[in-house]
N, C-alpha and C positions, 0 to 999 in steps of 0.2 A: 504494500500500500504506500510505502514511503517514497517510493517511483513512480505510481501508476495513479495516482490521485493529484500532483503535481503537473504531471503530464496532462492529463486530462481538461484541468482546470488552466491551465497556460495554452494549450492548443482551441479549447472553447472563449477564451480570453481574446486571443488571437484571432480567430475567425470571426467574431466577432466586430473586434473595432478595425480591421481591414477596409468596412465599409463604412464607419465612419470618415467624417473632414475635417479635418484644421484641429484634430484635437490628438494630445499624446497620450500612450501608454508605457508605463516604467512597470516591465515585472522585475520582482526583484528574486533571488533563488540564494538563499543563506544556506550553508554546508552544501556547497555543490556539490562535492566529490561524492555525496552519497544519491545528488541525483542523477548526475550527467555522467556518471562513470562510467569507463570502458568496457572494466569486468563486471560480471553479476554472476551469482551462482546460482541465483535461487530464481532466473527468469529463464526464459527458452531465447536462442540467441536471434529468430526473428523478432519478439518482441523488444528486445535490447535494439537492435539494429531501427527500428523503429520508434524510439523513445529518443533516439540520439539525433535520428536525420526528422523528426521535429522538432525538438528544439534547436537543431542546425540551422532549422529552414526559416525556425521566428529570427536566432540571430543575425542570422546573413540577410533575410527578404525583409524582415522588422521595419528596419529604418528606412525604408521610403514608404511605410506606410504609417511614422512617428511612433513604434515600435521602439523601447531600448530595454535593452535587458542589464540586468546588476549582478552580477554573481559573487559570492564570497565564499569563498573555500581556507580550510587550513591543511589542502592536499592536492595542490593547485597540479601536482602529478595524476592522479586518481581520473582528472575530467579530460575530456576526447578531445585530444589538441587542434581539431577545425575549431570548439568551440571556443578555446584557450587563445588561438589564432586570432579571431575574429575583435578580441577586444581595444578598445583605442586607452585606455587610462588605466592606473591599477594603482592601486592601494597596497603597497607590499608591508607586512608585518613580518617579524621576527619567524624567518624557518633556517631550520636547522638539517633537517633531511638531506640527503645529500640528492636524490631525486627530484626533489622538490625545487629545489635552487636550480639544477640542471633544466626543467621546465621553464621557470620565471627567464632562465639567462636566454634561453633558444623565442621564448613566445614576447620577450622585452625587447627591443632593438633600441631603444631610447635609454636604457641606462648603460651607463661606465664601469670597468672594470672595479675602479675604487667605490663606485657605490655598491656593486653586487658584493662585493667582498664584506663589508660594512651590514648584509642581511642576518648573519647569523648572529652577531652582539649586537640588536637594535632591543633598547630597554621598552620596558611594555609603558604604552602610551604613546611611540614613535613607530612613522612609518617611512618608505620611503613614496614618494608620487612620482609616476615618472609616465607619460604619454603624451599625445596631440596635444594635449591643452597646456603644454608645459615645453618651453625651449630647453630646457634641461630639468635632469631628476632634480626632485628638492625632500629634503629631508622635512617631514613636520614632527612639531612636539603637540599633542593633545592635550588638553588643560583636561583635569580631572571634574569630576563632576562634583556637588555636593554629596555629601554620605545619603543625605537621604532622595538624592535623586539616582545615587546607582542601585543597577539593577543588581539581584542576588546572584552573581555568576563568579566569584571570585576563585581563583585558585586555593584549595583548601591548602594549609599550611601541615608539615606532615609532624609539628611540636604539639602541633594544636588537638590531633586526636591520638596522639600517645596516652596509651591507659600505664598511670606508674604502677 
């Protein structure tokens, strides 16, 4: 369901405002590698093959019909590199994988060698930006929010649930 209900709802989305005018759509797809991913074990591989080459189809045909998609992965390896291809801008956060960076370095053509190098010690709340909208990568720092405006997603600390 974590595949085939995403799918669904993006492709009915899609059909949809193709026939509208003058107006945009931004889907946006949080943990991509668990949607768009290459492998799946637990699907038959025409339906895979079919889940891939629609969301292929919104990213690539999308944008002349004010179509964009957002995708946010922390396995930017895991998702089908036409789709990985396809994007103009990226939000790079601290990866350490060595798979992982090997993707960002092949599907980025806008960032430098010192800033790729620079991915694996980026402290959390930094990223780097680096695409079309940007003559060169730029490091940002993210201001933190207040305590009581974050959300509950914190890395558990492993002091904190030691039983003495």
């Amino acid at each position: 369901m974590r595949k085939t209900i995403p799918l669904l709802v993006s492709k009915k989305v899609y059909a949809d405002h193709k026939h509208e005018q003058g107006k945009s759509l931004t889907i946006i797809i949080d943990e991509a590698h668990n949607i768009l991913s290459t492998s799946s074990f637990r699907e038959a591989e025409s339906w895979k093959d079919y889940r891939l080459e629609t969301f292929e189809e919104i990213i690539k045909e999308g944008r002349k019909f004010g179509v964009f998609v957002t995708i946010a992965s922390q396995r930017p390896n895991d998702i089908s590199p036409t789709i990985t291809s396809q994007a103009h801008n990226y939000f790079i956060h601290r990866l350490i994988n060595q798979k992982d960076l090997s993707t960002i370095s092949s599907a980025v053509s806008y960032i430098d060698k010192l800033t790729e190098a620079s991915i694996p010690t980026l402290p959390t709340g930094t990223c780097i930006f680096s695409g079309l909208a940007s003559p060169m990568p730029l490091k940002l720092v993210i201001d933190r929010l207040d305590d009581d405006l974050q959300p509950q997603s914190q890395t558990i600390r492993y002091s904190d649930i030691l039983v003495n």
